[in-house]
C-alpha positions in Angstrom: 33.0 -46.3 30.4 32.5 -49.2 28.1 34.2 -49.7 25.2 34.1 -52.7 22.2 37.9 -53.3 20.5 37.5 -54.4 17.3 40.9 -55.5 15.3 39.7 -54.3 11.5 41.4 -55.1 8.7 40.0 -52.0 7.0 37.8 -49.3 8.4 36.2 -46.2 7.2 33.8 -43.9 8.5 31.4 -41.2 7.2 29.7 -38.1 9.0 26.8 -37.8 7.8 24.3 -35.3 10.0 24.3 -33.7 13.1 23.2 -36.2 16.4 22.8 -33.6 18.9 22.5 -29.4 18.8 25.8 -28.9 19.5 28.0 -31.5 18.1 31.9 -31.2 18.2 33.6 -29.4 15.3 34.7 -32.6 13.1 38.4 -32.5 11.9 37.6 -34.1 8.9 34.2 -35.6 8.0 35.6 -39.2 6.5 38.3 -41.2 7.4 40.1 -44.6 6.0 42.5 -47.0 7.9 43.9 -50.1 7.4 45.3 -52.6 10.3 43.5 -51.1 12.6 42.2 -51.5 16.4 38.9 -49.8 16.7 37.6 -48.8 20.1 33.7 -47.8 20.4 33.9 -46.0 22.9 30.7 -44.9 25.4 31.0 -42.6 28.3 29.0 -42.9 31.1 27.3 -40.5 33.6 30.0 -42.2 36.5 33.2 -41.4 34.7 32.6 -37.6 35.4 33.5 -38.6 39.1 37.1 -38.7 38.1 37.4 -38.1 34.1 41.0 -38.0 33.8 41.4 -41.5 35.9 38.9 -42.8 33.5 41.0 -41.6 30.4 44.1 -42.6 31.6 43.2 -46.0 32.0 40.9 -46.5 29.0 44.3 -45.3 26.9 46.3 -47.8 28.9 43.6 -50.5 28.1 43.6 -49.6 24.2 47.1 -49.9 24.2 47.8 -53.0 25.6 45.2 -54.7 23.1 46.9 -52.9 20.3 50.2 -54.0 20.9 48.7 -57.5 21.5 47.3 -57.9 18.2 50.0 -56.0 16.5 47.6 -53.2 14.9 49.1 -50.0 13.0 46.9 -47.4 13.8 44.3 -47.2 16.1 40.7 -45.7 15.7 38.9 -43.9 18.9 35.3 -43.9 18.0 32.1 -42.2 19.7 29.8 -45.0 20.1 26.2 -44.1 22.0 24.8 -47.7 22.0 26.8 -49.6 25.0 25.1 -48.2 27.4 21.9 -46.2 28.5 23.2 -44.1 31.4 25.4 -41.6 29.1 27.6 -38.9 30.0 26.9 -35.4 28.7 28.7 -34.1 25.8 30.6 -31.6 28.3 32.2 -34.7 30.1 32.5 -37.3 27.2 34.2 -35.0 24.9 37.6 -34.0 27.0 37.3 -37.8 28.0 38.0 -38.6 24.5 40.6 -36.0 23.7 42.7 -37.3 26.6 42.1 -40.8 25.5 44.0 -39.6 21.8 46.3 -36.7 23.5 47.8 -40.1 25.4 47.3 -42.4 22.9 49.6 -39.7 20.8 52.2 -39.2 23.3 53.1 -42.8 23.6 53.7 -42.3 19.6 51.1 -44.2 18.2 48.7 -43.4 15.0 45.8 -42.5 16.6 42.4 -41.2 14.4 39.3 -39.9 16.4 35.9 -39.7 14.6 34.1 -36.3 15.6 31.3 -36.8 18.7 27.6 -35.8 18.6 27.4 -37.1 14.4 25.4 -39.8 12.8 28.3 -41.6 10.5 27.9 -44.7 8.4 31.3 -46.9 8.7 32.3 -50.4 7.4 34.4 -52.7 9.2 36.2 -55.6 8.0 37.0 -57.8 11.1 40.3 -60.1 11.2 38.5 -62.9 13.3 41.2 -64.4 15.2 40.8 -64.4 18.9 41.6 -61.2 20.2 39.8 -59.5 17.4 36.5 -58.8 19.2 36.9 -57.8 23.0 34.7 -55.5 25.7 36.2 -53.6 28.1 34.4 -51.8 31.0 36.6 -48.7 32.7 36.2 -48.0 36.3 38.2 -46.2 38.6 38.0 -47.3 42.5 36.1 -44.2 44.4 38.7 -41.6 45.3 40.1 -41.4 48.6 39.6 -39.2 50.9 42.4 -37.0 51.7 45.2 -38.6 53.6 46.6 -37.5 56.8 49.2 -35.2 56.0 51.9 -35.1 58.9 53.2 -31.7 59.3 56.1 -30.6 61.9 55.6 -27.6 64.0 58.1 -25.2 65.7 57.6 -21.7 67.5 59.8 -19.1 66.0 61.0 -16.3 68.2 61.5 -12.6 66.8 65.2 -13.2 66.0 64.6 -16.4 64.0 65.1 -18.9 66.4 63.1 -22.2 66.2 61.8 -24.1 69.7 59.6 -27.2 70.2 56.7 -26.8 71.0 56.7 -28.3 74.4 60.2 -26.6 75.6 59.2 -23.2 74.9 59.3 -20.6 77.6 56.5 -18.5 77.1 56.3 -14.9 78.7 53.2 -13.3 80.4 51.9 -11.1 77.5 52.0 -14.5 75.3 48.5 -16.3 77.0 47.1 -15.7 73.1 50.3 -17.9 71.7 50.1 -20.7 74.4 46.2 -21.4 73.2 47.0 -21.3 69.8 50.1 -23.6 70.3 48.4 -26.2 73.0 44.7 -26.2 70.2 46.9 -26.9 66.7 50.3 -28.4 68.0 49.3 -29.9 70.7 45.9 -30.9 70.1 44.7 -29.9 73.6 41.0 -30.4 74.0 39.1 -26.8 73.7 36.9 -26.1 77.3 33.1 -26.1 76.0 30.4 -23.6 76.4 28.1 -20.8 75.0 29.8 -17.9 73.5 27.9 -14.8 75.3 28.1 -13.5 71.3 25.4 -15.5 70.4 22.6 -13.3 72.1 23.9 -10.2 70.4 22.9 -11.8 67.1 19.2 -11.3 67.5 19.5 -7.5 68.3 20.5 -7.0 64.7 18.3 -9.6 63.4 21.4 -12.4 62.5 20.1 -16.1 62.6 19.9 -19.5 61.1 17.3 -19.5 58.1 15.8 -22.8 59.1 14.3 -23.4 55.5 17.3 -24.0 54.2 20.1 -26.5 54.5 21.8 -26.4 57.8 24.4 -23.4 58.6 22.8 -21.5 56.4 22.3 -17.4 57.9 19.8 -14.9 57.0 19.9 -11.3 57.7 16.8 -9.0 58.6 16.7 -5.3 58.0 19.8 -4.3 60.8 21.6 -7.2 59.8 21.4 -6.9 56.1 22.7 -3.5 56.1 26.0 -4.3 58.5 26.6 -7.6 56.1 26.3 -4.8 53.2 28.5 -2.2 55.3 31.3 -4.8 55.8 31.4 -5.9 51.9 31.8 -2.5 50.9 34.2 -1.7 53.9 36.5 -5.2 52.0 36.4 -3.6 49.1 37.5 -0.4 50.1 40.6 -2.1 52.3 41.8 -4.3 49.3 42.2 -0.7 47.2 44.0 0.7 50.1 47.1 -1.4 49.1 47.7 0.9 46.0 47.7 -1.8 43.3 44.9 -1.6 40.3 42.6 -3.8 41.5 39.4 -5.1 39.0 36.3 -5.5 40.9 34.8 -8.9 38.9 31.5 -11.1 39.4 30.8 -14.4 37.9 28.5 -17.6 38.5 29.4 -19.7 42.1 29.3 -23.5 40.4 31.5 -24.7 38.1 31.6 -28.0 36.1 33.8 -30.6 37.5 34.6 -32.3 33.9 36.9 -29.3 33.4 40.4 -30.6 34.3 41.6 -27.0 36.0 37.9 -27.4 38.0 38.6 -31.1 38.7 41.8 -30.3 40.0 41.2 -27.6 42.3 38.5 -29.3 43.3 40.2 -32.5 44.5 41.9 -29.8 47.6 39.1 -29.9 49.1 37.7 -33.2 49.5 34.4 -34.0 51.1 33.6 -30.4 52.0 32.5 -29.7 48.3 28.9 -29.2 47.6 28.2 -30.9 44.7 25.0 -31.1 42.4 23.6 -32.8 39.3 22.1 -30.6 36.5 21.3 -32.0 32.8 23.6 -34.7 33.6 26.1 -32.9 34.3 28.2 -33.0 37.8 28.6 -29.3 39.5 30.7 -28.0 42.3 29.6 -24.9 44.1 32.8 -22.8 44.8 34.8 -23.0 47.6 36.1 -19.3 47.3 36.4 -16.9 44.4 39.5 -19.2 42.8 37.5 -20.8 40.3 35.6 -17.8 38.6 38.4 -15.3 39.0 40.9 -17.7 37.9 38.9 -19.1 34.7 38.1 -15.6 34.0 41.9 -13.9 33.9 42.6 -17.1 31.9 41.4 -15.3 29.1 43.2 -11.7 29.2 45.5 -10.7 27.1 48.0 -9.6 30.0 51.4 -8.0 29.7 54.1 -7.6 32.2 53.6 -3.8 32.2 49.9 -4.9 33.9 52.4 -6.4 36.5 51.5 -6.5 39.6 47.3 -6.3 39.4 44.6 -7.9 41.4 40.9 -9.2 40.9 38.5 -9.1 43.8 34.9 -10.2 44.6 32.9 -10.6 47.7 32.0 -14.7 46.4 28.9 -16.6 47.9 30.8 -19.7 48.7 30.0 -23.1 50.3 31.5 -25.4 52.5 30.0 -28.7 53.7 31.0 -28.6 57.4 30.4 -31.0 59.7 26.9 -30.2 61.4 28.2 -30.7 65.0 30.6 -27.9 64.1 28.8 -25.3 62.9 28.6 -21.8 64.9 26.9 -18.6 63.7 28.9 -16.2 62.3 31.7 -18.3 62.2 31.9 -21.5 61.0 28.9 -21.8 58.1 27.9 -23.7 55.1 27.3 -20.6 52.9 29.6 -18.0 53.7 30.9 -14.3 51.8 34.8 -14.4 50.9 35.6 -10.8 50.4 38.4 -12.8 48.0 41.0 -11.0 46.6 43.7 -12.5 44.0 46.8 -11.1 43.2 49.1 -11.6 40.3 52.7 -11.2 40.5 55.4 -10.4 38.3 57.8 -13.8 40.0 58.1 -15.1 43.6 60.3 -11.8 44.4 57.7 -9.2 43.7 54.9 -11.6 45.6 56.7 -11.3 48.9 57.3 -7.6 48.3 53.3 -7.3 48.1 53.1 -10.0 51.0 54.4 -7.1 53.0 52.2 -4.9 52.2 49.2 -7.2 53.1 50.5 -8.9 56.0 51.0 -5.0 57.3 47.2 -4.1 56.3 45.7 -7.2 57.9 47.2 -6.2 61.0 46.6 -2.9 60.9 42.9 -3.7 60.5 42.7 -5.8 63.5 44.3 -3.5 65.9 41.7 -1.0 64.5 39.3 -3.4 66.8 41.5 -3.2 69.4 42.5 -7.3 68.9 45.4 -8.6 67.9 46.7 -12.1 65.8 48.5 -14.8 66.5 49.7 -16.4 63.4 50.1 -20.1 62.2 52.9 -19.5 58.9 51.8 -23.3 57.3 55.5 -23.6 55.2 57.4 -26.0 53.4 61.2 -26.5 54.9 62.7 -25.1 51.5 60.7 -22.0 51.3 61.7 -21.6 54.9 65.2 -22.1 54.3 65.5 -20.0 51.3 63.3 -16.9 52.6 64.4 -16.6 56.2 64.8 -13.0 55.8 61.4 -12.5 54.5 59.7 -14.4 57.5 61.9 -12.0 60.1 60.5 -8.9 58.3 56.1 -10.8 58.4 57.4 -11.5 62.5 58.7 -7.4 62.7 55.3 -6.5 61.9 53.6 -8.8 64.6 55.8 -8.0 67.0 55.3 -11.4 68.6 56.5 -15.6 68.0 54.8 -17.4 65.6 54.1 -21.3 65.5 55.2 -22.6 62.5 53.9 -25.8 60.9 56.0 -27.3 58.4 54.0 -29.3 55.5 55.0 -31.9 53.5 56.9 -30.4 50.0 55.0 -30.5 46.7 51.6 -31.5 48.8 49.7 -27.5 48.1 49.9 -25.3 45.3 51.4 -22.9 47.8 54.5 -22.4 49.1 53.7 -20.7 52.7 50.2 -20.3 54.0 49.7 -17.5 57.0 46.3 -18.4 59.0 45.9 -15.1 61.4 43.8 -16.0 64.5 41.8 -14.2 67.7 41.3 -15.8 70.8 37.6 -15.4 71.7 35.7 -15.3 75.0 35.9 -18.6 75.9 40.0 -19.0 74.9 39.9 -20.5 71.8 41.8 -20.1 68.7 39.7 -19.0 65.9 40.8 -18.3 62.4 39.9 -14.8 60.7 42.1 -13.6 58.1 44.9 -15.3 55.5 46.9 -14.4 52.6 49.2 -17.5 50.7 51.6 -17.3 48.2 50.4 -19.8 45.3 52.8 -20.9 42.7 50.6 -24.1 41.1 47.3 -22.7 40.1 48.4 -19.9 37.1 49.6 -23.2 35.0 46.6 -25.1 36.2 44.5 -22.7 34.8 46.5 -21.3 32.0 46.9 -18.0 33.5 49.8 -16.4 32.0 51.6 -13.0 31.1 54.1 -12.1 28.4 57.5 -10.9 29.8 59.9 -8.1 28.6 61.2 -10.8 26.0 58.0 -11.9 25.0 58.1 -15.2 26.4 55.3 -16.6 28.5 56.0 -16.3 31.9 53.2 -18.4 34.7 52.8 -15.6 37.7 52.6 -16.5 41.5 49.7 -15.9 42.7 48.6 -14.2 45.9 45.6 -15.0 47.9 44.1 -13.3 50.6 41.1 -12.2 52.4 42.4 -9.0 54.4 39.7 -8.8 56.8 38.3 -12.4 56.7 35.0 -13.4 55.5 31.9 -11.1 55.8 30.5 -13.5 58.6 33.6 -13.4 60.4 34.6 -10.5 60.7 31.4 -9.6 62.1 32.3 -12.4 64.5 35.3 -11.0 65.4 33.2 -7.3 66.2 30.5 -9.3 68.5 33.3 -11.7 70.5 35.4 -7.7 71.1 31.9 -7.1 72.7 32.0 -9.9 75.0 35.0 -9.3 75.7 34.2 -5.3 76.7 31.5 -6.6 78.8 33.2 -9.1 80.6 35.6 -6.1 81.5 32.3 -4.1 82.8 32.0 -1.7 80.1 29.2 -1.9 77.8 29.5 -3.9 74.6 28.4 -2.0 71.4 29.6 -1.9 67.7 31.7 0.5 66.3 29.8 3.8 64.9 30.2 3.6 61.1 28.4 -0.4 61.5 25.6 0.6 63.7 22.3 0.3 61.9 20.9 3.0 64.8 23.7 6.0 64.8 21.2 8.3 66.9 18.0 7.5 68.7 15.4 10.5 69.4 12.8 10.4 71.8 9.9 13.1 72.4 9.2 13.2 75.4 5.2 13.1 74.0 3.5 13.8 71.2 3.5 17.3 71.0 7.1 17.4 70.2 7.4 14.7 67.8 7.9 17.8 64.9 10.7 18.9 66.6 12.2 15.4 66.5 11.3 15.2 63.0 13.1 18.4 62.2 16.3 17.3 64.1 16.1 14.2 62.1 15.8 15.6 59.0 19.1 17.7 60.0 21.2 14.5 60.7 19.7 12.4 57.7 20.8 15.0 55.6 24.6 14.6 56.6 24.4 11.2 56.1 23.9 9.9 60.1 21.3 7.1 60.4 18.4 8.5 62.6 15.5 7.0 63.7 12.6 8.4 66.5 11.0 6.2 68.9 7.5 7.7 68.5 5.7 5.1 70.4 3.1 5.5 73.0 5.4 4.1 76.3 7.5 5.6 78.8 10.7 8.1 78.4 12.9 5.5 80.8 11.2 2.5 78.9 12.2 4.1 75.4 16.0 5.2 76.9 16.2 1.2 78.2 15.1 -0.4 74.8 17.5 1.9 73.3 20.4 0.9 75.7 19.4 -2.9 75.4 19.8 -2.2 71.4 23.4 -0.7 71.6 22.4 2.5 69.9 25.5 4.4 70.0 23.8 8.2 70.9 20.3 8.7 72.9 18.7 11.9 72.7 15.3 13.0 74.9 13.5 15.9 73.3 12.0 18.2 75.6 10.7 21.6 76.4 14.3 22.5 77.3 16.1 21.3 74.4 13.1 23.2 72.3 13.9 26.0 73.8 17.6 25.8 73.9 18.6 24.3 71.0 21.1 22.5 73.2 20.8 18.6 73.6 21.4 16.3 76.2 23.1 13.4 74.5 23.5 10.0 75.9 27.1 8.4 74.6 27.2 4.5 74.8 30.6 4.5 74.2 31.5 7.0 76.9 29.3 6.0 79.0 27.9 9.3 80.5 25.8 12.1 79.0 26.7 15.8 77.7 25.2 18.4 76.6 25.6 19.3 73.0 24.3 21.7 69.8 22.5 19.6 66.8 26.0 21.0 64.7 28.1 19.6 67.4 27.0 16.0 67.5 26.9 16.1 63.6 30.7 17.0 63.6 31.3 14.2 66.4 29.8 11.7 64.3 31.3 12.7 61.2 34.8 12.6 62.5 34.4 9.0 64.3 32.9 7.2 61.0 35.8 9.2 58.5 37.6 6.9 56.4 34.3 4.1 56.1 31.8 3.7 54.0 27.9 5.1 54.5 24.9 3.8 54.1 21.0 4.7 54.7 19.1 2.6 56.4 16.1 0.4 54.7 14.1 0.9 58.0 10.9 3.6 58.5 12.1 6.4 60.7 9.5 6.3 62.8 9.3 3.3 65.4 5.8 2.4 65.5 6.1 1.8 61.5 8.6 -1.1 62.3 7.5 -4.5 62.7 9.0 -6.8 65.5 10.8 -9.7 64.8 10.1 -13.4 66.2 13.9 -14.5 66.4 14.5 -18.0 65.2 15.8 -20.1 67.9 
């Protein structure tokens, strides 16, 4: 920002016509001052980097010349010609409103000519010394986030605290002593290739190499689990019995805006950024920044109290390269993001129950099961003992707790819920926090029974993790069922395949086609591998592709009507009626959502994919 001071004994100004499209609403179109300090004022395309810095100190400069020269009012004026990199109107203007909302609350007279106007003005300069100064306002680059040096502690199930290092774990607690030695102790994690990573290509989940790195694409199989899971979020976050507002918005958000700028700052280098019409954008972290700048604008009463918004956000993460890992850790990933506002603190740790209940009730659905990391400040600890006894009665198990430095987050306790994969090492799934900073930062507000405005806590969560990783934590349970002998596979409601039929030739491809058209009607997806190959090569590609039932159609089965049905997940065949295996099916998907497959039933219509290595 530059800026030329001029120490007037009179000034006046003028608007006169409109300098751009859109100029800002003038407060009064003329304007006459006497004794007064007059900064031009020009933003520049830098000061969007860190607009508040730059206003705070551009106030602190106009001040201290103003009380030098002993002015009486001072005059903050748009000025276009210092400069030729210029800031857009979206980051100039708040600039300048700061500059006066500071000026103002260190009770000086402050007047501010309107931006975007031609305006004819006449100056009559004092001509001592200090009369005519430049300033140029720079902030030093902003630092990266500091260390923050947090205390940990394992808590037992009656609320006892223990270091770390003296804790006496017991046999059934190997999952705790690997999330303890990786994040307390900062053990180094045993390399290798998770065995997960070769499942990916049978349902057509890679790296889109086009793109920026950690980017994923989905083919035909994968596309419709990814869709599956989304609508299986959705249908989880409703399960908790509040109203919940299914919402959708843009995913980049202009970092000029203070409440943007602020948030922003959380997260550091990991921010995307871009430049567009000379403006500076962030693409979203999460779903905070739309939902937040959207509920901004209700009209909300506590009898609304509690309610939640949801949306599965595209959001973006610049992680380190050497880090990424499909499925996992990715630049783009899906936050199934859901945001709940609470009447006060009181009512968000009675609906903290509730979700800390549902998040495990969906993992031991997969047969896994959490340890937890409760990030905390020592007050909230202190003051909510009770409340962390009844989180640790639903998980049954210790905790590590890691106490973080007070005032340093907008929340007040943050639960990270974590598997242990294949290869022993902690990885992060689901989380729910407890935010008390972010409904003022955003001006989020409700009116309360005595219609005062009351700033509700605000719940964060993602129940069953992002898209990508919960599909993560489906392929690693497969590992870890094949490392036990038994054959990995996915449950029945996500597999793309339900049911496989193979003719055993030609001649009774109808009959396949009929059966098919039975099971497609009650919503089971069927496909027939009519190709001209073997029955035990068809049966084997089927196998390798975790299809969940295999069926051969013969002349018996013709005949019969009764099937011989291969079971993946029982691992042995039996003999069945078409009604029979429609009634199976039915009553091991209840309770999750359907959807048809995208794919030609037939599979010599379906083309084969060259994986991307």
């Amino acid at each position: 920002m530059r800026m030329l001071l001029i120490h007037a004994d009179e000034f006046s100004y003028e608007v006169k016509s409109k300098a751009i499209p859109e100029p800002e609403e003038p407060k009064s179109f003329k304007a006459f001052v006497k004794n007064a300090l007059v900064a031009f004022c020009t933003i520049e395309k830098n000061d969007e980097k860190n607009p508040e810095a730059i206003a705070f100190k551009a106030a602190e400069n106009i001040i201290d010349v103003f009380n030098k020269v002993k002015a009486e009012n001072i005059v903050i004026y748009p000025y276009a010609h210092l400069s030729s990199d210029l800031a857009s109107k979206e980051v100039a203007i708040p600039i300048l409103e700061n500059i006066e909302r500071k000026i103002n609350e260190e009770g000086f007279k402050v007047y501010r000519s309107p931006f975007g106007w031609y305006k004819s003005f006449n100056l009559n300069c004092k001509g001592h010394p200090l009369s005519e100064l430049s300033r140029t306002i720079t902030v030093e680059k902003e630092e990266g986030a500091a260390e923050i040096k947090t205390e940990y502690a394992i808590m037992d199930l009656n609320g006892n605290l223990h270091h770390p290092l003296e804790y006496n774990y017991k046999p059934e607690e190997t999952d705790l002593k690997a999330l303890v030695e990786k994040e307390a102790l900062k053990k180094e994690l045993i390399g290798g290739k998770p065995k997960f990573l070769d499942y990916c290509s049978k349902f057509s989940i890679e790296w889109e190499p086009y793109s920026d790195i950690g980017h994923m694409r989905y083919g035909p199989e994968g596309g419709l689990i990814f869709d599956l899971i989304s609508e299986y979020a959705w249908q989880v976050a409703n399960s908790l019995e509040i109203p919940i507002f299914s919402v959708k918005g843009t995913n980049m958000f202009n970092v000029a805006e203070p409440p943007v700028k602020e948030h922003a700052k959380l997260f550091g280098e990991k921010l995307y950024e871009i430049k567009v019409d000379e403006k500076t954008l962030i693409l979203r972290y999460a779903a905070c920044h739309q939902q937040f700048a959207m509920v901004k604008d209700w009209i909300i009463s506590h009898k609304q109290m509690p309610f939640g918004t949801f949306e599965v956000a595209d959001s973006y993460r610049l992680e380190k390269s050497g880090e990424l890992l499909l499925c996992f850790r990715v630049r783009k990933l899906h936050m199934p993001d859901l945001h709940i506002y609470c009447k006060d603190l009181e009512n968000a740790k009675e609906i903290s129950l509730k979700i800390h209940e549902k998040i495990y009730e969906e993992i031991r659905k997969l047969g896994r099961e959490y340890v937890s990391i409760y990030n905390i400040t020592k007050k909230f600890f202190n003051e909510n003992k009770s409340f962390l006894l009844k989180l640790l009665s639903i998980e049954k198990k210790p905790v590590l707790i890691n106490f973080v430095p007070e005032g340093r987050f907008y929340w007040v306790i943050n639960v990270e819920y974590t598997i242990i994969d294949e290869l022993n090492r902690p990885r992060e799934i689901a989380t729910f926090q407890i935010d008390v900073g972010n409904s003022k930062r955003f001006g989020i507000h409700y009116i309360d029974e005595k219609g005062e405005k009351v700033y509700p806590p605000i719940i964060h969560t993602a129940l069953i993790g992002t898209i990508e990783r919960y599909l993560f934590t489906l392929l690693d349970s497969a590992s870890k069922k094949e490392a036990e002998g038994l054959k990995p596979s996915l449950p029945l409601w996500l597999s793309p395949t339900q049911v496989r039929l193979i003719p055993i030739n030609q001649s009774y491809l109808p009959e396949a086609l009929n059966l098919a058209e039975k099971l497609k009607s009650a919503l089971i997806r069927v496909d027939i591998d009519d190709r001209e190959d073997t029955v035990p090569k068809k049966v084997l590609l089927a196998e390798k592709e975790w299809i969940p039932y295999i069926l051969v159609i013969g002349k018996k089965e013709v005949e019969t009507g009764k099937l011989t049905v291969r079971v993946r997940e029982e691992e042995k065949q039996k003999i069945m009626l078409i009604e029979d295996l429609i009634a199976e099916i039915k009553s091991k998907t209840k309770g999750y959502p359907f959807k048809p497959s995208t794919l030609p039933m037939l599979l010599s219509k379906k083309p084969v994919y060259k994986m991307v290595k």
